[in-house]
C-alpha positions in Angstrom: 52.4 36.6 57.0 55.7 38.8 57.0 59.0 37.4 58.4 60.1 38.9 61.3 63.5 37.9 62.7 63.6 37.6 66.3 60.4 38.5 66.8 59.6 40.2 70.1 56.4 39.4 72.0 55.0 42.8 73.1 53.3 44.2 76.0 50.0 44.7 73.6 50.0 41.0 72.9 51.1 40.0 76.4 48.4 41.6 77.8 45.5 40.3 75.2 47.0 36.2 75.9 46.3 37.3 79.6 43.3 38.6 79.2 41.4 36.8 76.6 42.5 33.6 78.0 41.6 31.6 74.9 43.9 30.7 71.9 43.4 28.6 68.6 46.4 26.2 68.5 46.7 25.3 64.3 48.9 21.8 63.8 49.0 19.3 61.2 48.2 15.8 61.2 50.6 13.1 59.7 47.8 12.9 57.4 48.0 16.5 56.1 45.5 17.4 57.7 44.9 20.3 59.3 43.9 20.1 63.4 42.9 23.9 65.6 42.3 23.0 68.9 41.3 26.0 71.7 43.9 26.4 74.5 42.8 28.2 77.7 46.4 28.1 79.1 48.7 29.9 77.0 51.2 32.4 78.5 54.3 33.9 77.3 57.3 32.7 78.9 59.8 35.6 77.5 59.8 38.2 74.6 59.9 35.1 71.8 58.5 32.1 73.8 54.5 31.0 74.4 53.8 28.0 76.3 50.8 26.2 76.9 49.7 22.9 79.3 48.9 20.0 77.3 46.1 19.1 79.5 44.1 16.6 77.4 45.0 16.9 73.7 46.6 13.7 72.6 46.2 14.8 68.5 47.4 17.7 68.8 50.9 16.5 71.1 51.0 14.1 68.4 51.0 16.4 65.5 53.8 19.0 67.3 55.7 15.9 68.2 55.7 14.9 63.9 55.9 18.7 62.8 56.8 20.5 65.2 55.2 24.4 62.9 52.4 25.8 64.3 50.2 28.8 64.3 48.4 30.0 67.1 45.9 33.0 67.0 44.4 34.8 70.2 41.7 37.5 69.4 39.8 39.3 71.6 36.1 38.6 70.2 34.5 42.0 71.5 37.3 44.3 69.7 37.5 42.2 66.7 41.3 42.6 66.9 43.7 40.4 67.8 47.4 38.4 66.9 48.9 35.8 65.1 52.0 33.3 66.3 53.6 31.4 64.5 56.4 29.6 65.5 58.2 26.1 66.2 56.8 24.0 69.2 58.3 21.5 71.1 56.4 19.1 73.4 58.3 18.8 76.8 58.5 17.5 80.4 60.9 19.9 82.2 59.1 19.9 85.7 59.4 23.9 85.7 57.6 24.3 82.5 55.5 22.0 83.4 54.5 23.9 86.4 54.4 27.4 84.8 52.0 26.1 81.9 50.2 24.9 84.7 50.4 27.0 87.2 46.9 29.2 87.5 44.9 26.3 86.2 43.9 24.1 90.0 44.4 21.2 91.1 41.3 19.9 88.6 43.5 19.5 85.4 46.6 17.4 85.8 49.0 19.1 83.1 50.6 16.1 81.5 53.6 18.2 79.6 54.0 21.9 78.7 54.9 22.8 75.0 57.4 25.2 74.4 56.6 27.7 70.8 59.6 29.6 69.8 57.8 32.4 67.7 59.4 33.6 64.8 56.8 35.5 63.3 54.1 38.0 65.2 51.5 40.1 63.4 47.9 41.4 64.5 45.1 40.2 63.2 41.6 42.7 62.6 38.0 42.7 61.5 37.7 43.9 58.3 35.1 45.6 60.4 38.0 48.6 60.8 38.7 48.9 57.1 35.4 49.2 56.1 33.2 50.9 58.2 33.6 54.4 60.1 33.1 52.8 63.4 35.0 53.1 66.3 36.8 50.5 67.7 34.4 52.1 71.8 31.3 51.0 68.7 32.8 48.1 67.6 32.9 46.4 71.3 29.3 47.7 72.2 28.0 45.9 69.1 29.8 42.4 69.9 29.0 42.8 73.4 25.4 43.4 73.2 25.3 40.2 70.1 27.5 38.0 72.7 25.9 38.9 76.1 22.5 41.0 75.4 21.3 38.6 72.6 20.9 41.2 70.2 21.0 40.9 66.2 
């Protein structure tokens, strides 16, 4: 990925964490290891911060907490486009962040800390799908959609 100082969360990639809903959340282990774990609560909190609820992901608390760089991806699976995060996390237990990570997910999940990514570098991610074929991207959605929801292919 390119370095981008001060990188600026934009509307585009505002509005895909909204509406996709599901991240990838990339951490390594004290062993080296790496760890992705899916996140169904990320937001942005301002035009360089994510957060997410840490909801029930000990590992991955634990890796931030020992290394705090992460990467987190969000692509929207029908469009085969998407964007990449990376940043420095921090695991914390400020009640308002808390309750902003938390705050569209119910009663159900009991949000034990929010973590806090200060994103330093922002780039989109795409299907080599675009680069390769004439398709459009109206073509490209009808295909995924009918493999994800009409069982096709």
């Amino acid at each position: 990925m390119h370095e981008q100082t001060g990188a600026i969360i934009t509307d585009e990639m505002r509005d895909m964490i909204r509406r996709v809903r599901l991240a990838f959340v990339a951490t390594v282990g004290s062993d080296g290891r790496p760890n992705l774990s899916p996140r169904g609560s990320l937001k942005v909190l301002d035009s360089t911060t994510l957060i997410y609820a840490d909801i029930q992901s000990p590992q991955t608390t634990r890796n931030v907490e020992i290394n705090p760089n992460v990467e987190i991806n969000v692509v929207d699976p029908f469009r085969r486009r998407g964007f990449r995060f990376r940043g420095t996390a921090m695991v914390s237990e400020d009640v308002s962040l808390v309750a902003f990570a938390g705050a569209d997910l119910g009663a159900d999940y009991p949000v034990r800390h929010a973590v806090v990514i200060k994103v330093d570098c922002a780039v989109p991610v795409r299907s080599p799908v675009y680069s390769f074929t004439d398709a459009t991207e109206e073509q490209i959605i009808e295909t995924w959609t009918d493999i994800y929801c009409g069982g096709g292919r």
